[in-house]
KESEVEX-560760 format. One record per residue (C-alpha): residue number from 1; residue in three letters; y, x, z. Coordinates in Angstrom, 2 decimals. Each point is the difference from the previous one (the first is absolute). Layout:
! KESEVEX-560760
   n res       v       u       w
 NUM ALA       Y       X       Z
...
***
This chain:
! KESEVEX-560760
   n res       v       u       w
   1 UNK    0.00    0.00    0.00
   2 UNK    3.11    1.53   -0.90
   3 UNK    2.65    0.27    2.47
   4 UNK    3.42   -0.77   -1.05
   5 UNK    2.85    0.49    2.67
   6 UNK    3.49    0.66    0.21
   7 UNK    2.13    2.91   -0.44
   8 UNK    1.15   -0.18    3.55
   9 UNK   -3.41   -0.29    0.57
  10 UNK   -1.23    3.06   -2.17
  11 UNK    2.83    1.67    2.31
  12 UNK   -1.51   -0.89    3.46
  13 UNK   -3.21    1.85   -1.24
  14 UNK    1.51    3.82    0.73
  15 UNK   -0.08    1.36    3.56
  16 UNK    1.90    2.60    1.85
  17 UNK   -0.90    3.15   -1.81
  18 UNK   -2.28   -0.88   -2.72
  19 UNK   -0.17    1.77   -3.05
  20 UNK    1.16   -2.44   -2.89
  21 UNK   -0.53    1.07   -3.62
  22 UNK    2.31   -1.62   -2.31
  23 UNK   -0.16   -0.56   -3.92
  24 UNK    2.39   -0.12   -2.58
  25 UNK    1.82    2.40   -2.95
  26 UNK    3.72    0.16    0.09
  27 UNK    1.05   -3.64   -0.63
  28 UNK   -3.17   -0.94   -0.94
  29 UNK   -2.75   -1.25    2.11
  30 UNK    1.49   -0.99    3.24
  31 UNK   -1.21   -2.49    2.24
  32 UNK    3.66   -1.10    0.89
  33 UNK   -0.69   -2.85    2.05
  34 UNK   -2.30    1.87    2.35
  35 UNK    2.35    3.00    0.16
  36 UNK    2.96   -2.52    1.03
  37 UNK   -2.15   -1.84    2.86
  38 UNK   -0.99    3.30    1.29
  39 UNK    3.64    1.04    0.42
  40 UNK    1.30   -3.47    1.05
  41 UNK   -3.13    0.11    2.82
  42 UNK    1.23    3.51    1.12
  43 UNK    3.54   -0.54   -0.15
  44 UNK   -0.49   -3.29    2.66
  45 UNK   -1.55    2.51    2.73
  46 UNK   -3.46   -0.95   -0.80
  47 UNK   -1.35    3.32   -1.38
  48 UNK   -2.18    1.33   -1.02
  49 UNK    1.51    3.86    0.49
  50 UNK   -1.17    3.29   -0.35
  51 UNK   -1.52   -0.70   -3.15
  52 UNK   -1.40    2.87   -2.44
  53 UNK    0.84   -0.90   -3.59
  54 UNK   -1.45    1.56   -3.25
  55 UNK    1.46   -0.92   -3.23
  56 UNK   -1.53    1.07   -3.15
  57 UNK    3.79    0.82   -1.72
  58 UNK    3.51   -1.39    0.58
  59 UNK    0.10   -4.01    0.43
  60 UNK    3.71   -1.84   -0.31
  61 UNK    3.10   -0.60   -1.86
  62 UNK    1.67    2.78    1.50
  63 UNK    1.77   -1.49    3.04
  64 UNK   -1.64   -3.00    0.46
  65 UNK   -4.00   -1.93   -0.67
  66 UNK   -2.85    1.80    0.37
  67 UNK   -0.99    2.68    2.63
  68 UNK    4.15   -0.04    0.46
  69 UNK   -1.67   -3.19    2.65
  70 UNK   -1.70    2.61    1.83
  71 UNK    2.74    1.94    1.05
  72 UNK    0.69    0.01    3.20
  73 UNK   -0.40    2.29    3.03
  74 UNK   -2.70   -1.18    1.96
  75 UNK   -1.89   -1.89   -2.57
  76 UNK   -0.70    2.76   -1.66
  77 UNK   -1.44    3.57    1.97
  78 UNK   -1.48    1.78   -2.95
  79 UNK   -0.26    0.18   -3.87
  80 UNK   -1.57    1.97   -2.74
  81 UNK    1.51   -1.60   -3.07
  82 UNK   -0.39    1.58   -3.76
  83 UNK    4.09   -0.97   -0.34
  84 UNK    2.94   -1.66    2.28
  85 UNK    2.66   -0.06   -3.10
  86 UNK   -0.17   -3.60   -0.31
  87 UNK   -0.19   -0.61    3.49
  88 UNK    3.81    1.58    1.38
  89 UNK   -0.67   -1.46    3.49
  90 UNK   -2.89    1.98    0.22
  91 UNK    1.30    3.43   -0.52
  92 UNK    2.70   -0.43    3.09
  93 UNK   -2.87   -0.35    2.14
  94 UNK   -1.88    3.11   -1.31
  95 UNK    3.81    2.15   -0.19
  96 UNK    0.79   -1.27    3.91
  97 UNK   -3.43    1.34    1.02
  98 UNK   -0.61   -3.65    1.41
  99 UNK   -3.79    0.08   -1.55
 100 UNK   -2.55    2.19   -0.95
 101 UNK   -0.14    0.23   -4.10
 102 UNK   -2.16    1.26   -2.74
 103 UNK    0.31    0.60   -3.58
 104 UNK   -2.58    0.70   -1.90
 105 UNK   -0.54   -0.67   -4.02
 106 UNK   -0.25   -3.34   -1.50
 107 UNK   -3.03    0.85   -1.80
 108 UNK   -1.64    1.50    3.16
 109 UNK    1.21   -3.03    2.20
 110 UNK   -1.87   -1.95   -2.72
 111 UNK   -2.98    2.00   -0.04
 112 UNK    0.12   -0.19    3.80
 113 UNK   -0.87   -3.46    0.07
 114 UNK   -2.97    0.16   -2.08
 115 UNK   -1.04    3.08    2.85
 116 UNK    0.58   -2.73    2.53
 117 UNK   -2.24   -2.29   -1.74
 118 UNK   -2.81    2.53   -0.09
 119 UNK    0.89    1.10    3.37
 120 UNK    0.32    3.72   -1.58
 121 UNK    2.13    2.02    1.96
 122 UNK    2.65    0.93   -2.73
 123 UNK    1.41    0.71   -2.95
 124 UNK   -0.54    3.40   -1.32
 125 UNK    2.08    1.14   -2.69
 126 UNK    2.11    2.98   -1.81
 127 UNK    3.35   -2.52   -0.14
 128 UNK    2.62    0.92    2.39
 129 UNK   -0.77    3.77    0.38
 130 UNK    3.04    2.04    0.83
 131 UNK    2.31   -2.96    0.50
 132 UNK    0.95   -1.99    3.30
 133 UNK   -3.60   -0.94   -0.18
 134 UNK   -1.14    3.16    0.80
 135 UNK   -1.09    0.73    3.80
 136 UNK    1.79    3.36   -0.94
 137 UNK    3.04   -2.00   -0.69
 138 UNK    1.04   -3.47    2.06
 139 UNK   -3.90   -1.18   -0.52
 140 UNK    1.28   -3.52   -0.86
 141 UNK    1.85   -0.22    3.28
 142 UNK    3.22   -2.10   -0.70
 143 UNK    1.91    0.91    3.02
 144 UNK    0.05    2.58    3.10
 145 UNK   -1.83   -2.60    2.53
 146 UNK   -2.83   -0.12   -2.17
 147 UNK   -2.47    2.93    0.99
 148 UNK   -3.46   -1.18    0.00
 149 UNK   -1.83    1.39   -3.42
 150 UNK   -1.43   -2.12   -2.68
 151 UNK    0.17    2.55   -3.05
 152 UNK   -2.69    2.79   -0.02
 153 UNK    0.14    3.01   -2.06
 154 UNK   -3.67    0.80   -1.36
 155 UNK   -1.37    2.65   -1.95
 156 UNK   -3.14   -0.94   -2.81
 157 UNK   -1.81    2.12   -2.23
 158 UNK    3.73    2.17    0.13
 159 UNK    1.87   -2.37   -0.42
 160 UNK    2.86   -1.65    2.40
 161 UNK   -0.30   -3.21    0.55
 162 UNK    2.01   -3.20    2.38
 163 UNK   -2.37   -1.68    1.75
 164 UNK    2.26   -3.67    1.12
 165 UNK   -2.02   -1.42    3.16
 166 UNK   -0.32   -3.91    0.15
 167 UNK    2.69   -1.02    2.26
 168 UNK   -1.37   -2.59    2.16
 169 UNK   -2.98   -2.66    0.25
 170 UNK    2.46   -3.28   -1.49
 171 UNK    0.02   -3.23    2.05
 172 UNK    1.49   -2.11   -2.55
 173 UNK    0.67   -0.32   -4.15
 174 UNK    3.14   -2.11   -0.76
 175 UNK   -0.64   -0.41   -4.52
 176 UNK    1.05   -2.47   -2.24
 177 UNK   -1.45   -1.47   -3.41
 178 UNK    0.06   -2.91   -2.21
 179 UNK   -2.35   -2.30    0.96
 180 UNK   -2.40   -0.86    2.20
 181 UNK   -3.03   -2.28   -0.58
 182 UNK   -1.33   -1.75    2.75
 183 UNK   -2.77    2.99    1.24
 184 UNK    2.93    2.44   -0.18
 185 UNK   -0.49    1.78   -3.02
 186 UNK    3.40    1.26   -1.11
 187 UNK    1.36    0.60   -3.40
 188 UNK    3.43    1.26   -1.14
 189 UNK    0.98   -1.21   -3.32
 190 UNK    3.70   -0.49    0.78
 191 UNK    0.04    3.47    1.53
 192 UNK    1.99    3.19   -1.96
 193 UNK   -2.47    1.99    1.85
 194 UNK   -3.40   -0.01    1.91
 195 UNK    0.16    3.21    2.11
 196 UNK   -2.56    0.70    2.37
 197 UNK   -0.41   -3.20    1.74
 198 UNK   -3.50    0.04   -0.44
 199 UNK   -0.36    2.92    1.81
 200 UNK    2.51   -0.69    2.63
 201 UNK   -2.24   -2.81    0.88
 202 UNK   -3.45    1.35   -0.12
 203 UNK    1.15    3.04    2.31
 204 UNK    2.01   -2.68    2.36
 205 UNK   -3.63   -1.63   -0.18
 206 UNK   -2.25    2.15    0.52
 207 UNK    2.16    1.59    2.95
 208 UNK   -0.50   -3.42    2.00
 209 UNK    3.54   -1.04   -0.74
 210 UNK    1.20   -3.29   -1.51
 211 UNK    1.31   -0.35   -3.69
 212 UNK    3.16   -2.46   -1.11
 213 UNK    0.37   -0.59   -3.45
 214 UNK    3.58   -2.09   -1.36
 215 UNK   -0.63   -2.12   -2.85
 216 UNK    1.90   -2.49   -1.84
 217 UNK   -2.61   -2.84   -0.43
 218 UNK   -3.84   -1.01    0.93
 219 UNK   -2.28   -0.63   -3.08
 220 UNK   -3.21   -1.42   -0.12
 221 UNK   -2.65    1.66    0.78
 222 UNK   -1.96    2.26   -2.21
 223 UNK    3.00   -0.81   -3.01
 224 UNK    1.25    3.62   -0.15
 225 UNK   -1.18    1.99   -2.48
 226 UNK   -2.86    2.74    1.64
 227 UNK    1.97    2.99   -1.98
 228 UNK    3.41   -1.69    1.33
 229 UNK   -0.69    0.37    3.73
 230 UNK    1.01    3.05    1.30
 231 UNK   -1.03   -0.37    3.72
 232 UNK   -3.35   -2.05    0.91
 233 UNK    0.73   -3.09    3.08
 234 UNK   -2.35    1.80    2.48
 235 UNK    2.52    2.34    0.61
 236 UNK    2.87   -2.25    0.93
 237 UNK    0.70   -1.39    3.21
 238 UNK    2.92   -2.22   -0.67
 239 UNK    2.11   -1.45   -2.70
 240 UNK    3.96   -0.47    0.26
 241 UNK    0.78   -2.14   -3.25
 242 UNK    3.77    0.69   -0.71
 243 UNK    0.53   -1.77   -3.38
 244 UNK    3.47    1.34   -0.76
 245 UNK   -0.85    3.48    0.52
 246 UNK    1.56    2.39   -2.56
 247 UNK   -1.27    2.42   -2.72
 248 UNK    2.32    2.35    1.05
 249 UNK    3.18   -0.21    1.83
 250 UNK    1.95   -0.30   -3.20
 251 UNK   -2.25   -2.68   -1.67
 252 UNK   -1.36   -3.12    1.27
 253 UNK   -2.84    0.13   -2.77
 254 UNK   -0.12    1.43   -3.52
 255 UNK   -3.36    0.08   -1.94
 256 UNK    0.82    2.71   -1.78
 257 UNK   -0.05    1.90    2.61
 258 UNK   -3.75   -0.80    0.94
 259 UNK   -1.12   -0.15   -3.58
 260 UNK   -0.29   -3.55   -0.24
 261 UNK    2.85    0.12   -2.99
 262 UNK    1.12    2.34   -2.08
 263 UNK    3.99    0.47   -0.83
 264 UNK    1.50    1.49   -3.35
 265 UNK    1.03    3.46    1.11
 266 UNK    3.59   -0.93   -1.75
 267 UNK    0.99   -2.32    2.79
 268 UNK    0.40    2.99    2.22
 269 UNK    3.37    0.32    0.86
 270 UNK    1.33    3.54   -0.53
 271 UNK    1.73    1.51    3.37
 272 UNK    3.17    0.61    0.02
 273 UNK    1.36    3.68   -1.58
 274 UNK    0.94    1.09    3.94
 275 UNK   -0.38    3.97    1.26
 276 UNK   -4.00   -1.01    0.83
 277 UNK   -0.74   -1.60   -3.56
 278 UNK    1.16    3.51   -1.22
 279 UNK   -2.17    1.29    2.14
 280 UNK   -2.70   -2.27   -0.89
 281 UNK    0.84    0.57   -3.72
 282 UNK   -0.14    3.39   -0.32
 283 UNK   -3.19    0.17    2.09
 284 UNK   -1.79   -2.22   -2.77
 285 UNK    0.38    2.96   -2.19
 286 UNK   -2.88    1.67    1.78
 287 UNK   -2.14   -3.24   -0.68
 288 UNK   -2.70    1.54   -2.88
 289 UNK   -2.20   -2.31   -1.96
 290 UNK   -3.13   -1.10    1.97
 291 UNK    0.99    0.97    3.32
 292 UNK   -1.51   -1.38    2.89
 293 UNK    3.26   -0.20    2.59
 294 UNK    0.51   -0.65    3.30
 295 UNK    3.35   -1.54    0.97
 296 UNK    1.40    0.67    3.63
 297 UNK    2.96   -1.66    1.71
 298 UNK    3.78   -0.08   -0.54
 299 UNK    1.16    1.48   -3.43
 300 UNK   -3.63    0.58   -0.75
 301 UNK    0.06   -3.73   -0.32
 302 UNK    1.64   -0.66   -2.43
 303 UNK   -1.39    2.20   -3.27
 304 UNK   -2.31   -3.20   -1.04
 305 UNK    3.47   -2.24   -0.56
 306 UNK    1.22    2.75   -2.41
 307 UNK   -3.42    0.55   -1.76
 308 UNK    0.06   -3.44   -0.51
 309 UNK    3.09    0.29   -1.39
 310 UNK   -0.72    2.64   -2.31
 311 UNK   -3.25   -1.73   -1.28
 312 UNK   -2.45    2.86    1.51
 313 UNK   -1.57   -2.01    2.60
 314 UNK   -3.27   -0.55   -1.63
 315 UNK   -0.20    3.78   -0.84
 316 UNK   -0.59    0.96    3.67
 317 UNK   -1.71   -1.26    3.01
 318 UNK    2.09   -0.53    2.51
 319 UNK   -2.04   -0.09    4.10
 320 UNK    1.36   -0.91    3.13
 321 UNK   -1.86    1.47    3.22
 322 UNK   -0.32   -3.98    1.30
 323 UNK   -2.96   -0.53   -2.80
 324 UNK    2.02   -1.45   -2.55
 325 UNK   -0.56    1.89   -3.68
 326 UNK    1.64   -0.76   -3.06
 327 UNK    2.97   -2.41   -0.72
 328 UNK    3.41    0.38    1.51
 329 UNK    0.13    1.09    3.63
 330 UNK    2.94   -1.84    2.12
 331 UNK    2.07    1.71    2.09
 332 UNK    2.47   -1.07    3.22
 333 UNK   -1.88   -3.00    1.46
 334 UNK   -2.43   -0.39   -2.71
 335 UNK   -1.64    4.35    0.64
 336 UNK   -3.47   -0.31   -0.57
 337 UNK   -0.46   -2.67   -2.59
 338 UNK    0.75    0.17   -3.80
 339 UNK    0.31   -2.78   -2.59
 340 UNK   -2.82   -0.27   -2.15
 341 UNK   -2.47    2.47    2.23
 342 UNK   -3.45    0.38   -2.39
 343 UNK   -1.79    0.44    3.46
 344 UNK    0.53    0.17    3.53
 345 UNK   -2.34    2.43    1.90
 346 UNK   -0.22   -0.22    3.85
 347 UNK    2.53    2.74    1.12
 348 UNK   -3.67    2.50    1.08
 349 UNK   -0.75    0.46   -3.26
 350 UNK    3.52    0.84   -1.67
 351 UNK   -0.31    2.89    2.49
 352 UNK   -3.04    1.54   -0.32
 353 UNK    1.70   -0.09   -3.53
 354 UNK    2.92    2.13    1.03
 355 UNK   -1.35    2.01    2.39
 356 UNK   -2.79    1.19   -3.11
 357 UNK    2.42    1.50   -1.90
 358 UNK    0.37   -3.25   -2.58
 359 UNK    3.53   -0.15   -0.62
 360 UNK    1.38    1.53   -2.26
 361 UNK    3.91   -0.37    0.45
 362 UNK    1.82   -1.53    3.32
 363 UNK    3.60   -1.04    0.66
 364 UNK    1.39    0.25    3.84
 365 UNK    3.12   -0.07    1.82
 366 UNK    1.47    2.52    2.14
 367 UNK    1.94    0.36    3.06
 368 UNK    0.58    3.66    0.19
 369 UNK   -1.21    3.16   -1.79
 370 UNK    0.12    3.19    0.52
 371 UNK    0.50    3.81   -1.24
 372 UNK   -3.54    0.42   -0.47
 373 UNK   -0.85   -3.50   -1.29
 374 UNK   -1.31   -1.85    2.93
 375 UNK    0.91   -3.37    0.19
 376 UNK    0.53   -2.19    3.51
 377 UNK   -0.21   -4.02   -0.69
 378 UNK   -1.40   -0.17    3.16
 379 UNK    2.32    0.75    3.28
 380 UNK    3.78   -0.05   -0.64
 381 UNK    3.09   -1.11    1.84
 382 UNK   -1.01   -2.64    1.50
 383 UNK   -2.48   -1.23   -1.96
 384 UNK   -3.77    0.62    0.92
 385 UNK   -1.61   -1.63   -3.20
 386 UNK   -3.06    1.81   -0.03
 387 UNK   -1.71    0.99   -3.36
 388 UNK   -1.66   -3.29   -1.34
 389 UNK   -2.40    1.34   -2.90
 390 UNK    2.29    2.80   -0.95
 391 UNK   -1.74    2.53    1.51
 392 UNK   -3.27   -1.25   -1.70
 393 UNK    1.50   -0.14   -3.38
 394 UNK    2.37    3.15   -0.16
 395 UNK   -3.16    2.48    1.12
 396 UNK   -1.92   -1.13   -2.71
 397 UNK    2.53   -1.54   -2.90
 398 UNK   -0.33    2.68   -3.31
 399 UNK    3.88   -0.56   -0.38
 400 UNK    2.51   -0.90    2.36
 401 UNK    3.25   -1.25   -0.36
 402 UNK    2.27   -0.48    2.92
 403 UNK    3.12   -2.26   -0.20
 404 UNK    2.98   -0.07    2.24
 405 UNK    4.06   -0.27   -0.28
 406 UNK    1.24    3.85    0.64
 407 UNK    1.80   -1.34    3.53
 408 UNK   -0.37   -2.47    2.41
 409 UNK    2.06   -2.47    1.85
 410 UNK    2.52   -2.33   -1.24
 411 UNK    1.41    1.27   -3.45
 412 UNK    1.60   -1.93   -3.36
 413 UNK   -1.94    1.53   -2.78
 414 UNK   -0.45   -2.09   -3.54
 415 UNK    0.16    0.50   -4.06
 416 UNK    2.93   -0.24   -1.60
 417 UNK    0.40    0.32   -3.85
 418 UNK   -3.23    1.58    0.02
 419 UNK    0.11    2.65    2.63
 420 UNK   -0.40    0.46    3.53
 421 UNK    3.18   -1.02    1.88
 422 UNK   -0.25    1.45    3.62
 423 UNK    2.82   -1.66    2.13
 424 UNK   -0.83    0.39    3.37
 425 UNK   -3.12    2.39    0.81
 426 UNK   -2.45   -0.29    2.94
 427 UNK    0.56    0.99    3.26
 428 UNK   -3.23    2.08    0.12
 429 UNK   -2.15    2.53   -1.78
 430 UNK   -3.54   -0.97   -1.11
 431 UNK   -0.19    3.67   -1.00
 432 UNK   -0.74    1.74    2.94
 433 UNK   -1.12    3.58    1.75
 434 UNK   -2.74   -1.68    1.66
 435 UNK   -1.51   -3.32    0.11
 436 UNK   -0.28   -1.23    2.83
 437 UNK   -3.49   -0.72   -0.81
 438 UNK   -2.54    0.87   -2.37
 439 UNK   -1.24   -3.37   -1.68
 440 UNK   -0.67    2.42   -2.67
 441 UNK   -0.84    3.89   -0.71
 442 UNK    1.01    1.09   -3.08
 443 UNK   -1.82    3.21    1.23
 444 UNK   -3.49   -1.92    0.03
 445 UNK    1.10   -1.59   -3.05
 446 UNK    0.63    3.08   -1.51
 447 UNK   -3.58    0.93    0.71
 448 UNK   -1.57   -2.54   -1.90
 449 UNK    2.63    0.22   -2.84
 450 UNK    1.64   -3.24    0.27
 451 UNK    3.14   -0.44   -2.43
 452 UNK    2.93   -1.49    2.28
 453 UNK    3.55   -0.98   -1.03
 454 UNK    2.96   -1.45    2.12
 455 UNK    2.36   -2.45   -1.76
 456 UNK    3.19   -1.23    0.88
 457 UNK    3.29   -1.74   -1.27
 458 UNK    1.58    3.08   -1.08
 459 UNK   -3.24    2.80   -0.50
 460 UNK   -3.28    0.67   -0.05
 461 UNK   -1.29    2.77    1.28
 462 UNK   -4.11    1.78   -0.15
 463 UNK   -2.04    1.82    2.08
 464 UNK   -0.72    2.99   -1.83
 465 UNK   -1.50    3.69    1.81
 466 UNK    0.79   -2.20    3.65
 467 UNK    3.83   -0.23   -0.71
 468 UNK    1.69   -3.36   -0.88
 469 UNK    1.67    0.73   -3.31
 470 UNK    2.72   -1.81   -1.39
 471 UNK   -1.10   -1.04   -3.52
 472 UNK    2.43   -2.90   -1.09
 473 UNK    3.33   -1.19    1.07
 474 UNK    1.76   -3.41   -0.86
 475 UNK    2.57   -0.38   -2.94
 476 UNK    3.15    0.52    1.69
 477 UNK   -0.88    1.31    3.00
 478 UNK    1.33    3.32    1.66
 479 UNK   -2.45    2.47    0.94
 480 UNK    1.61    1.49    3.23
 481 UNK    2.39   -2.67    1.33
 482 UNK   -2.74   -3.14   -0.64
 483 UNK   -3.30    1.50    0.31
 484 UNK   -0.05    3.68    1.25
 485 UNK    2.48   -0.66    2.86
 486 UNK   -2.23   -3.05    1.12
 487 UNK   -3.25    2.06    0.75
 488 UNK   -0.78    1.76    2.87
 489 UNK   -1.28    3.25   -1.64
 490 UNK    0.65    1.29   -3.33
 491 UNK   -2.92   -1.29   -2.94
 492 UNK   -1.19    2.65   -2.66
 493 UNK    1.80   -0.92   -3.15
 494 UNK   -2.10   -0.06   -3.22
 495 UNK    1.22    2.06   -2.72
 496 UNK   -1.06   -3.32   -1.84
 497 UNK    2.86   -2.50    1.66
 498 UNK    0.38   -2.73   -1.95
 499 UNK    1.99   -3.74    0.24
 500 UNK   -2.32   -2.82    0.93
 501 UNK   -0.26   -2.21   -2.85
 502 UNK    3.03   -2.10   -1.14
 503 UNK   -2.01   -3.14   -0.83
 504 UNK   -0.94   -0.54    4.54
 505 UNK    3.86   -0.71    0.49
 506 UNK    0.51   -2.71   -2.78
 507 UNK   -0.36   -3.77    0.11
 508 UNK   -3.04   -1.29   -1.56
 509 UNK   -3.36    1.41   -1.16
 510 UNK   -0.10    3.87   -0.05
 511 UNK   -2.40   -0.33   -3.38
 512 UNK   -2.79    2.46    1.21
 513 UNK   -2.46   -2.30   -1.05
 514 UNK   -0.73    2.14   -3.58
 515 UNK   -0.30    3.38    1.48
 516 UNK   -1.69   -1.09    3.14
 517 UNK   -2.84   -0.84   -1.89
 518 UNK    0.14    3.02   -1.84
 519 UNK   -0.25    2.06    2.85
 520 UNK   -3.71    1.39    0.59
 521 UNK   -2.07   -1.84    2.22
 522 UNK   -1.50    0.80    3.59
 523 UNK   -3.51    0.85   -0.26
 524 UNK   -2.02   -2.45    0.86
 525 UNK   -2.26    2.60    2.24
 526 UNK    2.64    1.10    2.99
 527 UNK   -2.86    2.14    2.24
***
């Protein structure tokens, strides 16, 4: 008999210092209503407290929705999240040292639940060697009250290897899918992505612990499709039904975001031409026929409105690390979901993916970099984001391309009559001495002869013999006064310095469609 209670209910299920896994993929995914109870119950002095929380990767709009519900000292004792970018709230607690916190990879908080499951006691894996990962480093550890290890550095057959322990035994699973029919099997048709529910629940399962899936409606039972359901009814405990919950937090429901339709890729709206659709723009030029791309956050985002725009879309298969391959990924609210996916693979698989070497060209945002090429996305300011699946993707990407405006801060930077007009620059250099830390080592990257490039508004710089050399500079931009006097050590200039090209800073489509397809293709074969 299926039980089907409330979300205050669902809420009264968590004690004082369980350990509550929760689903979900940037706006995707989120079982809202629960979340809200949880924080309503807390917030009227009925606990629970001391909760320890894992989250798979960041879950919110930002400021508000999602884990941003979970927020609050006391609630909350512990995490080990893949990512708190989406979830603001979440980094004051880790920055005030008011709970414990953990970072570890997206892909390895993914892979973690499928240990769970099998009660193995890790993940064991090359990604996150000499980063923040690294016991030699911060070992994961988010902040200074955090001191008990959970990252072990192994040796095997020669070989260095991270050995991330399973966390805790989890007490309860808070998911959310589709349907439900009336044994509990869940599907998630309406869903941008699947994720790792299904493993979520079996390790909350087999661990004793009690699994509560969201759903927007009951169906009959036995009526969903066998190769539709993605988690079987004997592993759920409860059902909330919440029939208004969202796709994302930017779209109450659109099926071509689930695959249910399919959209002409014309009704795409180009962006507007602003300092990050330059950016963007001159990042597509790195795009080669039948690459197989991963697409991070921020600028990164944006590259599959312009090769839309430039007709190149079907050329090139575009990834996100949520699953979701092919199409258009969204970006904003709508990060990890495309229009018109051709499939959407639970988030496990994407990574083993990755993490094999499978990529063959990746686009990701940066926060600061330094003289020797590292690159911190991870711990600045104030912001403790943490490194979502950037750490997964940029140790084993063949070519990476890091985006970024040159400074940071408030500045009033546009295109006017087809060049860069700078009017007010950022407070703050991006281009640093050193980060403050290492999301990525160009040194290891080096190593295994990665190709990396850093773009901005006004240059573009490589990583060539472990300098960052300047390689392009925007049309009408001055070399000392707008980009020199704005880094915090001097680049290598290449004897080759050239403009960027003219066609990123006019209105319209740049026309790269012709020699784009003329350009040679990646091998097929990346090992």
């Amino acid at each position: 008999m299926l039980s089907i209670i409330t979300a205050a209910e669902a809420a009264g299920l968590i004690h004082d210092t369980d350990t509550l896994i929760v689903g979900g993929n940037g706006g995707t995914g989120a079982a809202e209503a629960i979340l809200d109870a949880l924080e309503q119950r807390f917030l009227g002095g009925h606990g629970p407290r001391n909760l320890t929380l894992i989250n798979i990767t960041g879950v919110g709009a930002v400021t508000e929705k999602g884990l941003c519900h979970l927020a609050h000292e006391g609630l909350i004792a512990r995490v080990i999240g893949g990512n708190f970018g989406l979830q603001v709230p979440f980094m004051r607690l880790v920055r005030d040292e008011l709970i414990d916190a953990y970072n570890f990879p997206q892909g390895v908080m993914s892979q973690l639940c499928r240990a769970m499951a099998a009660k193995h006691p890790g993940v064991l894996t090359h990604v996150g060697l000499n980063t923040y990962m690294d016991p030699r480093q911060d070992g994961g550890r988010m902040n200074k009250r955090t001191t008990a290890p959970l990252v072990d550095l192994l040796e095997l057959h020669g070989q260095p290897w991270l050995l991330y322990r399973v966390p805790a035994s989890p007490d309860v699973a808070i998911i959310r899918g589709t349907s439900a029919d009336e044994d509990g099997y869940i599907s998630m048709e309406h869903e941008g992505t699947t994720r790792e529910d299904l493993s979520i629940a079996q390790a909350v399962h087999n661990a004793g612990g009690t699994v509560i899936c969201q759903v927007k409606r009951i169906v009959k039972r036995g009526s969903i499709h066998p190769q539709m359901v993605k988690i079987p009814g004997f592993l759920i405990d409860h059902v909330v039904i919440e029939p208004g919950q969202m796709q994302t937090y930017g779209t109450i429901y659109d099926p071509a975001r689930c695959g249910e339709t399919r959209v002409p890729v014309a009704m795409i709206t180009p962006d507007p031409l602003t300092e990050r659709r330059v950016i963007a723009r001159r990042a597509a030029f790195e795009l080669r026929p039948r690459d197989v791309v991963n697409l991070g956050v921020g600028i990164s985002a944006m590259i599959p409105n312009v090769a839309a725009e430039e007709g190149i879309s079907d050329l090139i298969t575009l990834t996100v690390e949520s699953g979701v391959v092919g199409g258009v990924p969204g970006h904003a609210r709508e990060f990890g979901t495309a229009i018109n996916p051709r499939i959407i693979l639970d988030q496990a698989y994407q990574f083993d993916f990755y993490d094999g070497g499978g990529l063959s060209c990746a686009f990701l945002s940066f926060a600061e970099v330094d003289e020797a090429g590292n690159v911190n996305v991870t711990r600045f300011g104030e912001r403790r984001d943490g490194s979502g699946g950037f750490i997964d993707i940029t140790q084993n990407a063949k070519r990476l391309i890091f985006s970024g405006t040159m400074t940071g801060g408030k500045f009033d930077i546009g295109v006017e009559n087809g060049r860069l007009a700078i009017r007010r620059d950022g407070a703050f250099r991006k281009f640093v001495p050193q980060v403050g830390q290492i999301s990525f080592s160009a040194s290891l990257a080096a190593q295994r002869g990665q190709h990396v490039s850093y773009i901005t508004e006004r240059a573009v710089f490589e990583l060539e013999n472990g300098s960052v050399t300047l390689s392009e500079i925007a049309p009408g931009v001055r070399l000392e006064e707008d980009i020199l006097a704005h880094m915090g050590f001097r680049p290598r200039i290449s004897p080759n310095l050239k403009d960027m090209d003219p066609r990123i800073f006019r209105s319209g489509p740049m026309g790269i469609a012709q020699s784009f397809k003329a350009l040679p293709a990646r091998p097929r074969k990346v090992a």
